[in-house]
C-alpha positions as CSV (number, residue, x, y, z in Angstrom):
1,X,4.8,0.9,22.8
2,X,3.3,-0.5,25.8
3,X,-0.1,-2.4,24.4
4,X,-2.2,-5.0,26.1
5,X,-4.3,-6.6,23.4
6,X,-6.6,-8.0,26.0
7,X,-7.7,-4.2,26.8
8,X,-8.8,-3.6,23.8
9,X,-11.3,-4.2,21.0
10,X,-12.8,-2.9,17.5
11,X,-15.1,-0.9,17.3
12,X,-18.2,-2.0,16.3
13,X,-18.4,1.3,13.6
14,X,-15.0,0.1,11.4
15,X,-15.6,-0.6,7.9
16,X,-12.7,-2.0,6.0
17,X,-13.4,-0.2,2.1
18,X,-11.2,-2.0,-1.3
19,X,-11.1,0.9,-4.0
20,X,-8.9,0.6,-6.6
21,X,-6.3,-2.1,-5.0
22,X,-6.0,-0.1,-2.1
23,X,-7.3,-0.8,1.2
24,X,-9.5,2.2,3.1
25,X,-10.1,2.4,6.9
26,X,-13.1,4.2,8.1
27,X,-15.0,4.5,11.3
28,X,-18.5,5.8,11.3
29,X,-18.3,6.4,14.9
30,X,-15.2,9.0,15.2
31,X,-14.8,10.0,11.2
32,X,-11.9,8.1,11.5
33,X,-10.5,7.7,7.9
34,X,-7.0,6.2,5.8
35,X,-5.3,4.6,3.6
36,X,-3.4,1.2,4.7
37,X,-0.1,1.6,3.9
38,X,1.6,-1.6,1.7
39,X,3.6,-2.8,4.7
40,X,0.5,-3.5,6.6
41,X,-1.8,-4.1,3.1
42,X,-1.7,-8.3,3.6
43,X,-2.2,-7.4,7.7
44,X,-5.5,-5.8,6.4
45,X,-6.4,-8.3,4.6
46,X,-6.8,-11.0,6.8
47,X,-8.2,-8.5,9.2
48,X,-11.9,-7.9,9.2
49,X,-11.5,-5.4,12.2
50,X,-14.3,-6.3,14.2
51,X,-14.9,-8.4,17.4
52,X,-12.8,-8.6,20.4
53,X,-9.8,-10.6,18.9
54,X,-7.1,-8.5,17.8
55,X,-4.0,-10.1,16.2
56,X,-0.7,-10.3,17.7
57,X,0.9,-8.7,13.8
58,X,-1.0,-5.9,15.3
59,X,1.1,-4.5,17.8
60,X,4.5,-5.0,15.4
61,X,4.0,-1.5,14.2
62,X,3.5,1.1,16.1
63,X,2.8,3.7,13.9
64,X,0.0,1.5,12.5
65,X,-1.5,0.6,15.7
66,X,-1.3,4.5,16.9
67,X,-2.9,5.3,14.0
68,X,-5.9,2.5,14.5
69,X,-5.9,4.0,18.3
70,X,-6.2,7.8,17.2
71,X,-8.9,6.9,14.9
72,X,-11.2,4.9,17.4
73,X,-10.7,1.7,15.0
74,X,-9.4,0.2,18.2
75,X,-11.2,0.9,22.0
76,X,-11.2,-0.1,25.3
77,X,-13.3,-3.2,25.7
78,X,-15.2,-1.5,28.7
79,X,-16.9,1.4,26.0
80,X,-20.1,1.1,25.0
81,X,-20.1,2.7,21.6
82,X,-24.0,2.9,21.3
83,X,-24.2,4.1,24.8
84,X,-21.6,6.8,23.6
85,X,-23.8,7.4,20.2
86,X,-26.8,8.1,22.2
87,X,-25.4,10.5,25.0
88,X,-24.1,12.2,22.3
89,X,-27.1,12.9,20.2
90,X,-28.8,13.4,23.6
91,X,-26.7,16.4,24.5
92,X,-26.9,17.8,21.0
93,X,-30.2,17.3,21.4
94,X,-31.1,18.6,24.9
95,X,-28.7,21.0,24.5
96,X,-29.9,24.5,26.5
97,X,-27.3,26.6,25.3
98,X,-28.5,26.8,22.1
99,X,-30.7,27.4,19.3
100,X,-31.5,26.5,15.7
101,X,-33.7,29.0,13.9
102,X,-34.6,28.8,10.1
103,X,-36.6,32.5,9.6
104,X,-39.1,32.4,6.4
105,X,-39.3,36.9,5.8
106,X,-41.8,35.4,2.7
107,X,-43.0,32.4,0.9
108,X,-42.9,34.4,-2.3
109,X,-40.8,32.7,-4.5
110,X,-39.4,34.3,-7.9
111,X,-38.8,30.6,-9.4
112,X,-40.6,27.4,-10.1
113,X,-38.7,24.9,-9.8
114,X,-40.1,21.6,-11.4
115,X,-39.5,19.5,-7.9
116,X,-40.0,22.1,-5.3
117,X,-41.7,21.0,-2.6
118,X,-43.6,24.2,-2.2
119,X,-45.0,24.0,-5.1
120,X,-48.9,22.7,-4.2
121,X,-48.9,26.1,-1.2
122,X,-48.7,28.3,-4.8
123,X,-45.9,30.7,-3.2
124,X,-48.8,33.0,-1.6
125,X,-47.8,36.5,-1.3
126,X,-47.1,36.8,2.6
127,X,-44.2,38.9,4.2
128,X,-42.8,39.0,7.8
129,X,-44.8,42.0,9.6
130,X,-42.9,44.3,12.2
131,X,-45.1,42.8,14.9
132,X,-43.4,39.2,13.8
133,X,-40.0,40.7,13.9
134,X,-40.4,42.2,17.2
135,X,-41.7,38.9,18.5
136,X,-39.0,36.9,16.7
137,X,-36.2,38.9,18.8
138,X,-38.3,38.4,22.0
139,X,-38.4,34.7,21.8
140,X,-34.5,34.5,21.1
141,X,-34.3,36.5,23.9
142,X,-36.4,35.0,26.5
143,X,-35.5,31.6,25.4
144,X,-31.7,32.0,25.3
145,X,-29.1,32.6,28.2
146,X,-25.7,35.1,28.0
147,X,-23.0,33.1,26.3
148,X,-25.5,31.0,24.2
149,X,-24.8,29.7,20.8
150,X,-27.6,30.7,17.7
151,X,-27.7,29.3,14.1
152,X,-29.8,30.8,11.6
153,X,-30.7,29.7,8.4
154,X,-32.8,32.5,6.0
155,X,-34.8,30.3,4.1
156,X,-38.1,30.6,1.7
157,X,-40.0,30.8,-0.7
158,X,-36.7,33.4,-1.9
159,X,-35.5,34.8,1.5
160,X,-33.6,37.8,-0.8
161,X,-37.5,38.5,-3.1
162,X,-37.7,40.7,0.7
163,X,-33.7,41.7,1.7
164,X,-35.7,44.4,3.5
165,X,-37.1,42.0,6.4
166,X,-34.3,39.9,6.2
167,X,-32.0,42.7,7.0
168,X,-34.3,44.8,9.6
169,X,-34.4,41.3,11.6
170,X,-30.9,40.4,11.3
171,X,-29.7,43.9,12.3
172,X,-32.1,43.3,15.5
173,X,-30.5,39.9,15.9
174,X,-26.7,41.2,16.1
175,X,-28.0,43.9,18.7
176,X,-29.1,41.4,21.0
177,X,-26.5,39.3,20.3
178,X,-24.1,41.8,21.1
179,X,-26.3,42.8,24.6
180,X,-26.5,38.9,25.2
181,X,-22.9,37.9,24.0
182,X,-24.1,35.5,22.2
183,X,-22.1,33.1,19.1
184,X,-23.9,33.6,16.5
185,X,-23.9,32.1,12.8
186,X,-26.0,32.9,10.3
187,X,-26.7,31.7,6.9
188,X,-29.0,31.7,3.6
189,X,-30.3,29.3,1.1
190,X,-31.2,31.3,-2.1
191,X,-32.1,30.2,-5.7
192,X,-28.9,32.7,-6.5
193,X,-30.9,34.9,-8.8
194,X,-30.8,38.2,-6.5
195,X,-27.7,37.5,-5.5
196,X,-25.5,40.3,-6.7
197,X,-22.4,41.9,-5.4
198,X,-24.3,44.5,-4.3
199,X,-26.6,42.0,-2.0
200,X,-23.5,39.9,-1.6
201,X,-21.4,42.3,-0.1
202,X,-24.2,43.7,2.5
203,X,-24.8,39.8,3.5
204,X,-20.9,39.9,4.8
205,X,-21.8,43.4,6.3
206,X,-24.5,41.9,8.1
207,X,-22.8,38.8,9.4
208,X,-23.9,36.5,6.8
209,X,-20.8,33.9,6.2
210,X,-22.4,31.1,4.1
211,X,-24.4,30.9,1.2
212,X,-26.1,28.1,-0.3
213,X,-26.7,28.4,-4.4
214,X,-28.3,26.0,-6.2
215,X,-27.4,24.7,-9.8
216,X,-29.1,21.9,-11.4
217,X,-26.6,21.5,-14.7
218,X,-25.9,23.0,-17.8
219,X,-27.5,25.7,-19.5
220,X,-30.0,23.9,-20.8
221,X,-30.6,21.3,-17.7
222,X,-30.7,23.8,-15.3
223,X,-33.2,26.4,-17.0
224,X,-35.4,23.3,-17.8
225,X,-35.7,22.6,-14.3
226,X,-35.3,26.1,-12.5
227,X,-36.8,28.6,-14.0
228,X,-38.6,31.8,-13.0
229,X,-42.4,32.4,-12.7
230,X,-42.5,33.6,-16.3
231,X,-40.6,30.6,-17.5
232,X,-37.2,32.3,-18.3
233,X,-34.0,30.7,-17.6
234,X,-32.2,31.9,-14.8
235,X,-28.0,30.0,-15.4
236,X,-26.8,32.5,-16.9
237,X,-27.4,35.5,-14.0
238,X,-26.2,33.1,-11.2
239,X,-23.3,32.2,-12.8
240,X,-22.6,36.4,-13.3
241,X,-23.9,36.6,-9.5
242,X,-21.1,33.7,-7.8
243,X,-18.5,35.3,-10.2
244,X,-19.5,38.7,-8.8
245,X,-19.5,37.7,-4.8
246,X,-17.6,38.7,-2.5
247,X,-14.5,36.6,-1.4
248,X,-15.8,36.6,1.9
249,X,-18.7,34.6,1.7
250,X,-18.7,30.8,1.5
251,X,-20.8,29.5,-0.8
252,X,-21.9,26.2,-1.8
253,X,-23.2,25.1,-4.8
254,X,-25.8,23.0,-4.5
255,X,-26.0,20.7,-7.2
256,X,-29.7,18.4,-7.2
257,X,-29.7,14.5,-8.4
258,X,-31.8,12.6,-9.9
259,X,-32.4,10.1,-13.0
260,X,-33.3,13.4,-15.5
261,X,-30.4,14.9,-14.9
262,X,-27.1,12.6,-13.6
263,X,-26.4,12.4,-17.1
264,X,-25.2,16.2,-17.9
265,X,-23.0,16.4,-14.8
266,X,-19.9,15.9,-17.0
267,X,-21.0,19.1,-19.0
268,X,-21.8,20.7,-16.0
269,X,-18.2,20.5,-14.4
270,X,-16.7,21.4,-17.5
271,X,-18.9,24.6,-17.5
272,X,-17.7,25.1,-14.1
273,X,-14.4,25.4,-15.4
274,X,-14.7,27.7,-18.4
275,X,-16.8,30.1,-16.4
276,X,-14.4,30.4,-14.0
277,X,-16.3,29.1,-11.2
278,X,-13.8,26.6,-9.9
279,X,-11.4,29.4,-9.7
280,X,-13.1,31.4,-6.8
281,X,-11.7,30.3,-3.9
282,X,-14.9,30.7,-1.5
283,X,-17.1,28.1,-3.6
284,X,-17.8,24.3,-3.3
285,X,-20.0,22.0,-5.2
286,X,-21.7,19.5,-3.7
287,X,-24.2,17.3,-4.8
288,X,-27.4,16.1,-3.4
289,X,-30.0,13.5,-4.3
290,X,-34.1,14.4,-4.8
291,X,-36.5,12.9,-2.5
292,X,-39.7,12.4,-2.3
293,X,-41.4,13.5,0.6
294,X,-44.6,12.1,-0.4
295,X,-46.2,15.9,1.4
296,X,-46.9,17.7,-1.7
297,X,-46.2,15.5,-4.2
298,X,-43.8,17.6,-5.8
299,X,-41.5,15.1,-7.5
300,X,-42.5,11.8,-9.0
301,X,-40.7,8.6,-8.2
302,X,-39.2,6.7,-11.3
303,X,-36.9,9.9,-11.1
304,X,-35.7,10.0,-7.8
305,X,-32.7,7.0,-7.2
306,X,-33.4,4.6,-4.2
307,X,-30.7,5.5,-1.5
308,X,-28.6,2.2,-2.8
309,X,-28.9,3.6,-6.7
310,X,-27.6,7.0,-5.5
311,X,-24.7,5.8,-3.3
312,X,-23.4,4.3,-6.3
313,X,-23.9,8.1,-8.6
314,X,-22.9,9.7,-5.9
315,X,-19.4,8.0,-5.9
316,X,-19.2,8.7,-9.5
317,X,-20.0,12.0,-9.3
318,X,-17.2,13.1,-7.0
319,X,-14.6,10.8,-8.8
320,X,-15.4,12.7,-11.8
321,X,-15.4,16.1,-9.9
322,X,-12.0,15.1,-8.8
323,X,-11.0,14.1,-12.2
324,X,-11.8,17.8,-13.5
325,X,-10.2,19.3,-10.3
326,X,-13.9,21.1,-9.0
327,X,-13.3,21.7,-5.1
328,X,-16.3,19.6,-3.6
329,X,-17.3,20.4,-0.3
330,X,-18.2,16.8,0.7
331,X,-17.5,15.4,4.2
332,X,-17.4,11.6,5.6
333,X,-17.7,13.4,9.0
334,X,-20.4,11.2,11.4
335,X,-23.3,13.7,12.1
336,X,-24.1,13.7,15.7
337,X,-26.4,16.3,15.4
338,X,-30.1,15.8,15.1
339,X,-33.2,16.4,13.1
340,X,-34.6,19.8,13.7
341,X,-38.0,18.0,13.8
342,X,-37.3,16.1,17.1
343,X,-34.7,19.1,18.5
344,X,-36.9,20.8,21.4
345,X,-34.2,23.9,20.4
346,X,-34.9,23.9,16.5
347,X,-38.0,25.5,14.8
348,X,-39.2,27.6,11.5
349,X,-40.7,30.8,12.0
350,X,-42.9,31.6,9.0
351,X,-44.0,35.1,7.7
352,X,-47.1,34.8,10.2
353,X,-45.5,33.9,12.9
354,X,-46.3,30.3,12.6
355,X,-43.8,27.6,13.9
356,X,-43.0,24.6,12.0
357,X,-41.0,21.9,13.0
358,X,-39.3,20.4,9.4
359,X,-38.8,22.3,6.5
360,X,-40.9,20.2,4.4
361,X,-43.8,21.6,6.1
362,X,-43.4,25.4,5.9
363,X,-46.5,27.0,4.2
364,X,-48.5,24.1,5.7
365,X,-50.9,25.7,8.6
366,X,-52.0,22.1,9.7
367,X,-48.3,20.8,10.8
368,X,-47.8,24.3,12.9
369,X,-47.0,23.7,16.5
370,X,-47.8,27.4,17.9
371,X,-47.2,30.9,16.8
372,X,-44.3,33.2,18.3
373,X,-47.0,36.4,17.8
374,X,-48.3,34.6,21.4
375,X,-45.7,35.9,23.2
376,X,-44.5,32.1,24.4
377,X,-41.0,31.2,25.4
378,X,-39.3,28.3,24.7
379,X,-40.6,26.1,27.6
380,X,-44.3,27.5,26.6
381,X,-43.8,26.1,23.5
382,X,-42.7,22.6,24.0
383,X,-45.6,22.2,26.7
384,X,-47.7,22.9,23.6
385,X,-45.9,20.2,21.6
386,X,-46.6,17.6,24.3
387,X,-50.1,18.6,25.0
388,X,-50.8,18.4,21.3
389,X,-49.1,15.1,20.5
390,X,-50.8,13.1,23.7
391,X,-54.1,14.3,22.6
392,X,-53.3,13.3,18.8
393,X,-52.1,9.9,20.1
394,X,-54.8,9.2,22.8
């Protein structure tokens, strides 16, 4: 092919992986990702696949060098990357045409989870009012155009302790989505205890597609650590509920790290597999580290791994789900997106009415940054942001 090596760079986002006498590609940029091939292994080598010297061997295959082209390992030496990185997360930022929404119907909570981070607010019993409903659907609609996207995320205390409000507001959201033609996606992260066929099929009904489920090991790991008010287990009626679901939602097993557990995965997966959980074709494991927050002081630090300790379990932990053939739903995709926190699109919308900014902080009434009850829109709001933060930082 016709390839001028003085046009081109790396990118400054290539990382050149050895795993297991194979070479690995990867840009953190695109998501670029592969395997180098033998032919080209003692190529790779020598290359470190950075700078703005490319050599000559290069260009001898073209397949290769298509491949390094496709996958942004190689770029024009005009492009600046970080500019790139930054208009990117700008316009997913900034973005007008849509919203991020995580509704709270309760912060009543039928578990107590040893690490929740909502465990110092005591899981008051608070439910979504009709008033809140009614103001929920205004602010969509007074903050969102015809054609816009919306993403909601039911969240908690245990969104399904109240389906009721979860599905009187949903229902209210599909009308005015259909009015508004508006792409929705909706979702739900639920300790899995209420999850039944019977709630499982009426989430598809309702537009529900994704489910997130958490498991945090074996029998005996996971009702040590999740348990209900009364201190019952709670493994064995999730299991029965995620072999009971509908095919037609996706759901993902969330599976929480840290140093008192790592050690039961391998029991774990192989309970995955005599249950028949790996078998259902709508659900993925994945796992995910415990942090601490330092906000409620919910977990307690010689268990949580350092980000550099869990890299290294983390690797381990989805060789060995590979080993025992568990479909993972992990991805080595870049996330452009960002934080709801600092997304002037994204908040929570608590029983009250309340508006939080970061999960973390639901149940807090300090962190709050307005109330949707006061009939703002979304321009209202984020003047409120601003007012408060310059007179917090004066």
């Amino acid at each position: 092919m016709d390839f001028n090596l003085n046009d081109y760079k790396f990118s400054k986002y290539n990382h050149k992986i050895f795993l297991d006498k194979d070479i690995y590609l990867y840009n953190a940029f695109t998501g670029g990702f592969g395997k180098v091939d033998e032919k080209n292994k003692e190529l790779a080598i020598r290359c470190d696949f950075t700078g703005s010297i490319i050599e000559a061997d290069l260009i001898q295959d073209d397949k290769f060098l298509n491949s390094l082209l496709e996958g942004g390992f190689l770029v024009y030496k005009d492009i600046d990357e970080y500019n790139m990185l930054l208009a990117a997360s700008d316009i997913s930022r900034y973005n007008n045409q849509s919203m991020s929404l995580t509704l709270v119907p309760t912060l009543s909570c039928n578990f107590r989870c040893v690490y929740c981070f909502e465990k110092d607010k005591n899981y008051p019993n608070q439910h979504m009012t009709p008033e809140v409903i009614d103001a929920t659907v205004k602010f969509i609609d007074d903050s969102l155009k015809n054609d816009s996207n919306l993403s909601i995320a039911w969240f908690g205390g245990e969104p399904l302790v109240r389906f009721d409000i979860l599905k009187k507001l949903q229902l209210k959201i599909n009308e005015l989505s259909k009015k508004k033609n508006l792409n929705v996606y909706s979702s739900i992260i639920t300790n899995g205890y209420l999850l039944n066929k019977k709630t499982s099929d009426e989430l598809v009904e309702l537009g529900i597609t994704f489910v997130q489920v958490t498991i945090d090991g074996d029998k005996h790991t996971h009702d040590e650590r999740r348990m209900l008010h009364d201190g019952n287990g709670t493994y064995d009626r999730i299991i029965q509920n995620l072999l009971e679901s509908n095919d037609k939602l996706n759901i993902s097993v969330r599976v929480n790290i840290n140093k008192d557990n790592s050690d039961c995965m391998d029991s774990f997966l192989e309970s995955l597999k005599k249950t028949g959980i790996s078998d259902k074709k709508n659900i993925k494991t994945y796992f995910s580290v415990v942090r601490d927050y330092d906000t409620s002081k919910s977990c307690l630090n010689e268990t949580c791994y350092t980000t550099k300790e869990y890299a290294q379990e983390e690797m381990k932990l989805y060789r060995l789900a590979q080993e025992k053939n568990i479909p993972t739903s992990i991805s080595i995709s870049p996330q452009v997106s960002v934080c709801a926190a600092v997304s002037p699109n994204s908040y929570i919308i608590e029983p009250d009415g309340s508006l939080q900014k970061c999960w973390n902080l639901v149940g807090d009434p300090n962190k709050s940054v307005g109330n949707i009850s006061l009939k703002y829109n979304l321009d209202d709001i984020l003047k409120l942001i601003a007012y408060k933060y310059l007179n917090e930082t004066k």
